[in-house]
N, CA, C and O atoms as a GROMACS GRO file, in nm:
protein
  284
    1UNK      N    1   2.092  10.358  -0.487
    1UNK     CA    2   2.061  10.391  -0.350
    1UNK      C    3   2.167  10.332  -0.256
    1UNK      O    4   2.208  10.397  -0.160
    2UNK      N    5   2.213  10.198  -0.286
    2UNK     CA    6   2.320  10.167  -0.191
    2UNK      C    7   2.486  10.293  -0.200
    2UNK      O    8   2.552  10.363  -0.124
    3UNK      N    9   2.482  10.250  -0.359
    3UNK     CA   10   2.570  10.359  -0.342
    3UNK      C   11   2.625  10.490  -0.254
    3UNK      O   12   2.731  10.533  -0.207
    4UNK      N   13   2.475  10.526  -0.263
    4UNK     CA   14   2.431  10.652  -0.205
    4UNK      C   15   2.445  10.621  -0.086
    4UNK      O   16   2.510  10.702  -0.020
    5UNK      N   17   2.406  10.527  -0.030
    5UNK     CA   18   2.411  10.517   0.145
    5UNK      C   19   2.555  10.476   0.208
    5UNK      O   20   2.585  10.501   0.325
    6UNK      N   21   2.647  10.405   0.107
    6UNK     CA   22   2.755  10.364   0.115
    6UNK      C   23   2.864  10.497   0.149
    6UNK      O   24   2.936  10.501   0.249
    7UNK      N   25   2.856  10.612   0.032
    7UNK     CA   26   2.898  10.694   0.076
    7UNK      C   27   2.870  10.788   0.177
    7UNK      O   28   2.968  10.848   0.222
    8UNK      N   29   2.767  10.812   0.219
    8UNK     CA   30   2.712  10.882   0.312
    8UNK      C   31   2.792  10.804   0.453
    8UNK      O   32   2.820  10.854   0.562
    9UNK      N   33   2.809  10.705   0.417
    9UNK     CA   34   2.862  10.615   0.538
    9UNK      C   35   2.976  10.661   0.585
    9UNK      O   36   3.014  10.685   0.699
   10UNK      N   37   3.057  10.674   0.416
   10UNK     CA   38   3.209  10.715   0.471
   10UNK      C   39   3.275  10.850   0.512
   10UNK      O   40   3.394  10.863   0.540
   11UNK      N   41   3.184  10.943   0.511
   11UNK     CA   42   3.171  11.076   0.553
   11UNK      C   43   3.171  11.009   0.732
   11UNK      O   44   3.278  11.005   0.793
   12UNK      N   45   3.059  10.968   0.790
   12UNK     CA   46   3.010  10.951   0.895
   12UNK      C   47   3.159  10.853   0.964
   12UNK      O   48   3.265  10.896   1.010
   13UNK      N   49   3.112  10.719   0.948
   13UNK     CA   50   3.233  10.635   1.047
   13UNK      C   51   3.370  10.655   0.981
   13UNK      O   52   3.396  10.697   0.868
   14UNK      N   53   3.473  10.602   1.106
   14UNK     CA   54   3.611  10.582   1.069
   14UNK      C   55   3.661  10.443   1.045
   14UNK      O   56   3.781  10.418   1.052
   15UNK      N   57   3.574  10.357   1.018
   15UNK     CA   58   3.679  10.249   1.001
   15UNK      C   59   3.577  10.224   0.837
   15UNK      O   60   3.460  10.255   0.814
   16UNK      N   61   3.661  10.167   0.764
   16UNK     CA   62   3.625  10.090   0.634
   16UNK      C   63   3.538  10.035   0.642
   16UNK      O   64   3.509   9.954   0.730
   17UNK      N   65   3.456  10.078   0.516
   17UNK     CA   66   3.336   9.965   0.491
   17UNK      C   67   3.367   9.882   0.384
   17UNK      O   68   3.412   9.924   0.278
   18UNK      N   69   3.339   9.739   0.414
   18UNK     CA   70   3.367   9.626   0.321
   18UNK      C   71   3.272   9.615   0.180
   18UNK      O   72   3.158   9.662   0.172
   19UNK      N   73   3.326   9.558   0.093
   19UNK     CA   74   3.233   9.588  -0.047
   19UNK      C   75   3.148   9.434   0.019
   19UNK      O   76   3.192   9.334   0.077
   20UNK      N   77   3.019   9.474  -0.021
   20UNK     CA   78   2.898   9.320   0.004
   20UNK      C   79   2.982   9.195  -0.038
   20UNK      O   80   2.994   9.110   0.050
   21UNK      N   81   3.048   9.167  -0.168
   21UNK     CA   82   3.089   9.071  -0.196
   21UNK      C   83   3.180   8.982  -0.104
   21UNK      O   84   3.176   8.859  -0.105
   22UNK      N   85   3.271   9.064  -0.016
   22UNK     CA   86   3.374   9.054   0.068
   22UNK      C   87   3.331   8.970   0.223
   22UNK      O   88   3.398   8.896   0.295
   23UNK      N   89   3.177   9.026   0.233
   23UNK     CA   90   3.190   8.947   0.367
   23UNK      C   91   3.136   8.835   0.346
   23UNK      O   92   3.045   8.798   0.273
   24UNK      N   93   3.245   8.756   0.463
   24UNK     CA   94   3.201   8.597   0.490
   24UNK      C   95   3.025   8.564   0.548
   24UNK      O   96   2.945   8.644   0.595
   25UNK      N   97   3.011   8.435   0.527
   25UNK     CA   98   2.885   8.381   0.525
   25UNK      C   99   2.877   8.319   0.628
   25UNK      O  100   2.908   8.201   0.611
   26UNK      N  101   2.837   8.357   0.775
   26UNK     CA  102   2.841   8.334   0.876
   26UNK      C  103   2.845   8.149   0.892
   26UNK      O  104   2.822   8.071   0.800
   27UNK      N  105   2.883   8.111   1.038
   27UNK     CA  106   2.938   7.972   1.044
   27UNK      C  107   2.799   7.906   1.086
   27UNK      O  108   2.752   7.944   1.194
   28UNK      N  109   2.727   7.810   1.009
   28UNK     CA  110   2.602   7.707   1.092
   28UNK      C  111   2.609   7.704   1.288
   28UNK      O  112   2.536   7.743   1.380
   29UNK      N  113   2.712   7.650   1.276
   29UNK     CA  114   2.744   7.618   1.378
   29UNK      C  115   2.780   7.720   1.507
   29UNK      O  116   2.802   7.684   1.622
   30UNK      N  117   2.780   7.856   1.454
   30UNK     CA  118   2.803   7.946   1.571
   30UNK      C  119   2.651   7.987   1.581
   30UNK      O  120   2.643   8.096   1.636
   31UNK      N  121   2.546   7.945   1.551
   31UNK     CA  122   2.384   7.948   1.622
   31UNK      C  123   2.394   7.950   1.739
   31UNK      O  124   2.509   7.934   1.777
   32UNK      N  125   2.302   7.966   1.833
   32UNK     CA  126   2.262   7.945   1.921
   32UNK      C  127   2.078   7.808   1.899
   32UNK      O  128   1.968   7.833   1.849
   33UNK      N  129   2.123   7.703   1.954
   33UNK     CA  130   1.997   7.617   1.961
   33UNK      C  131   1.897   7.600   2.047
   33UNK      O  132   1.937   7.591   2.163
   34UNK      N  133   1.788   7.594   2.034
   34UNK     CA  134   1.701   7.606   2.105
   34UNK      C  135   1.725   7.469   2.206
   34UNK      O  136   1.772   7.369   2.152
   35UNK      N  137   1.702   7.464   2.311
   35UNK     CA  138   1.726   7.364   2.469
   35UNK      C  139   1.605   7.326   2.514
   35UNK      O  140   1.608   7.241   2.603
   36UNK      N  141   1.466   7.380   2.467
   36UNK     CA  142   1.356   7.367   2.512
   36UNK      C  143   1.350   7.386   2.642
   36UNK      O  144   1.229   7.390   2.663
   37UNK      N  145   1.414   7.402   2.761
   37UNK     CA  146   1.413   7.424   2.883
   37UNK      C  147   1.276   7.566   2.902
   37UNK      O  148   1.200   7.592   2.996
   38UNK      N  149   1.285   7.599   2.832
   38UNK     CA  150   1.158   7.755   2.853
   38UNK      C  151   1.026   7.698   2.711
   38UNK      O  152   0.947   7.765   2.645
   39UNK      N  153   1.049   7.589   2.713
   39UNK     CA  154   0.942   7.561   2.620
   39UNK      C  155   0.774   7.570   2.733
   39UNK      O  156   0.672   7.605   2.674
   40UNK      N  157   0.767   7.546   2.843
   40UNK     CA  158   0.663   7.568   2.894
   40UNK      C  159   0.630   7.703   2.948
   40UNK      O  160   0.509   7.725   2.963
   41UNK      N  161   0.686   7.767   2.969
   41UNK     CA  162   0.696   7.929   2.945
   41UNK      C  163   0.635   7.948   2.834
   41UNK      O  164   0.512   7.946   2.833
   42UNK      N  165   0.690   7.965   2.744
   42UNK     CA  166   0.668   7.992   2.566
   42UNK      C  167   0.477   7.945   2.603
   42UNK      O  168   0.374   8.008   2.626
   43UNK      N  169   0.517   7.801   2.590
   43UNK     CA  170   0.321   7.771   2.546
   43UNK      C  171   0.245   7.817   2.651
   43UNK      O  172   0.133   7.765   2.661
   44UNK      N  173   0.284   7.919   2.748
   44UNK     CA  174   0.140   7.968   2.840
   44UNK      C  175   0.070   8.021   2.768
   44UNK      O  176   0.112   8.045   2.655
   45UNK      N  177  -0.064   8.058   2.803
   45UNK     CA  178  -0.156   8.101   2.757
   45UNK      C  179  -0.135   8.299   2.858
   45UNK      O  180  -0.154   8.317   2.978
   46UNK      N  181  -0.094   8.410   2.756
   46UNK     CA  182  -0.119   8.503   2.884
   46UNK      C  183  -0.217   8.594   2.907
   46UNK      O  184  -0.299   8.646   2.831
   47UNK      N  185  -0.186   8.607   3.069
   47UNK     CA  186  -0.287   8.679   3.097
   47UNK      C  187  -0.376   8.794   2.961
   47UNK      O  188  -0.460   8.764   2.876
   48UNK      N  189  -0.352   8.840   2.973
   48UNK     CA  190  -0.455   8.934   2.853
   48UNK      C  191  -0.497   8.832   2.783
   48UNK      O  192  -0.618   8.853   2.782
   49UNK      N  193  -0.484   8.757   2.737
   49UNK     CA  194  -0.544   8.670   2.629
   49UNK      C  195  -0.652   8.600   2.708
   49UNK      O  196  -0.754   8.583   2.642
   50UNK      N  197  -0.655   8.544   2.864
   50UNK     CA  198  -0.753   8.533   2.927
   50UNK      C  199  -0.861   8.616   2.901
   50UNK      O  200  -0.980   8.603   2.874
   51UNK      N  201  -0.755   8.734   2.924
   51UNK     CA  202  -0.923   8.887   2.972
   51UNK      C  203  -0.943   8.893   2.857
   51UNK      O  204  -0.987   8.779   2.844
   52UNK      N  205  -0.948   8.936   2.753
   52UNK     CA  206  -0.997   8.966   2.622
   52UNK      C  207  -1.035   8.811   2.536
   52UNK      O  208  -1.100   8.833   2.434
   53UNK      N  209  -1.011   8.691   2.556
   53UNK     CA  210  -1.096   8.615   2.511
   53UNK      C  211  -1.218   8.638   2.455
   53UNK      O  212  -1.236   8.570   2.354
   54UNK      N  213  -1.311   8.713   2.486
   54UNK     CA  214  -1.425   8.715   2.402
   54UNK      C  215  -1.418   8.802   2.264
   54UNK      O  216  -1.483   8.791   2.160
   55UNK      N  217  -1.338   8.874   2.294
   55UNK     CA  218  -1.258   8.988   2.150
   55UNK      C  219  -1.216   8.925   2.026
   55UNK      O  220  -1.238   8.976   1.916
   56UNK      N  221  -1.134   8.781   2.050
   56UNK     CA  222  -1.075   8.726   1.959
   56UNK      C  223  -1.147   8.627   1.890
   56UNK      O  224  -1.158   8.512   1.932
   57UNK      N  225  -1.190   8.666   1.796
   57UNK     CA  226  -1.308   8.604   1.674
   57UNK      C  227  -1.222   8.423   1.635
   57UNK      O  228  -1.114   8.414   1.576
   58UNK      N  229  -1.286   8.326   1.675
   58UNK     CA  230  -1.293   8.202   1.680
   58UNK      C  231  -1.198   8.156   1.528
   58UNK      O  232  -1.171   8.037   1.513
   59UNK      N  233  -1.163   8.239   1.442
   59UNK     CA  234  -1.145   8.184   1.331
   59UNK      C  235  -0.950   8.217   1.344
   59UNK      O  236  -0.865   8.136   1.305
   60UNK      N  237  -0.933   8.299   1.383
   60UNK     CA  238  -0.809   8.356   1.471
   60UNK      C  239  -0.780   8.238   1.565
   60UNK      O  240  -0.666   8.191   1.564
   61UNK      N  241  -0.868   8.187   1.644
   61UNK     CA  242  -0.774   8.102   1.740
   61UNK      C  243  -0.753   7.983   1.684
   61UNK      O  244  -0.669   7.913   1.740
   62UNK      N  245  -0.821   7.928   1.561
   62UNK     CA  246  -0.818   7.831   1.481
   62UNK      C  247  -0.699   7.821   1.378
   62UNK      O  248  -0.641   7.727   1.324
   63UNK      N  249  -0.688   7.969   1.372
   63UNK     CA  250  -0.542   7.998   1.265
   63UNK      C  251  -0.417   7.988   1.376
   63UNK      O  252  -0.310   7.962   1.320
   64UNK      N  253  -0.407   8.002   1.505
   64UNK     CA  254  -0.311   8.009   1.585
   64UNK      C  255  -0.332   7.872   1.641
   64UNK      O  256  -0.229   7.808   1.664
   65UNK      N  257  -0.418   7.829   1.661
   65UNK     CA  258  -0.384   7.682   1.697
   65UNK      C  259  -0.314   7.598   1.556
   65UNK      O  260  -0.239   7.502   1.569
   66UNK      N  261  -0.347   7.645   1.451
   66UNK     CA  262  -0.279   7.538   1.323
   66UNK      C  263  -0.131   7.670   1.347
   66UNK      O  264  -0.051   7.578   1.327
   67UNK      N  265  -0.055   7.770   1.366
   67UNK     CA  266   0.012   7.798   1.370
   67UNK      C  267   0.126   7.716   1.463
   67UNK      O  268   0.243   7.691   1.437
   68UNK      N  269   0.058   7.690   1.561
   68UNK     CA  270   0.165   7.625   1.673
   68UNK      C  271   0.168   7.473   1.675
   68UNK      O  272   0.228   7.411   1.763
   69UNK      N  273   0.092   7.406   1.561
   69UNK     CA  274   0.136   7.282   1.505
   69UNK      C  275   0.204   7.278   1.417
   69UNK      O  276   0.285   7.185   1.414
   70UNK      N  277   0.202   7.346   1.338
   70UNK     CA  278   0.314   7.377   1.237
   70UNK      C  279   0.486   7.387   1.285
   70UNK      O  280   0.583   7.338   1.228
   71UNK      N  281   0.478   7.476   1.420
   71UNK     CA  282   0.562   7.493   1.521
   71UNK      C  283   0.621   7.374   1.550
   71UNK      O  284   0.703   7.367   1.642
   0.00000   0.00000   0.00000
């Protein structure tokens, strides 16, 4: 199947496609790190989750509260 998609490729674009083995293994260090600056953003609670509160079965918010300790 790669095969297959490989060539289909080279019909389509003009520049070379590299064999998998060939490409480099990206650098650690060109990440982007998290700054926490929007970390209190992130943990709001949002709106809809207000309004529909009664929808979301207690065993769910128990799995998302151990989700965001894990966090």
């Amino acid at each position: 199947m790669a095969a297959m998609s490989t060539d289909k490729c080279k019909k389509v674009f003009f520049e070379q496609i590299p064999a998998h083995n060939t490409i480099k293994i990206p650098d650690a260090k060109n990440f982007v790190k998290f700054d926490g600056s929007v970390a209190d953003e992130l943990s709001k609670i949002p709106v809809m989750n207000e309004v529909l509160r009664h929808v979301i079965p207690p065993q769910v918010r128990m799995m998302q509260g151990e989700f965001k300790q894990q966090m």
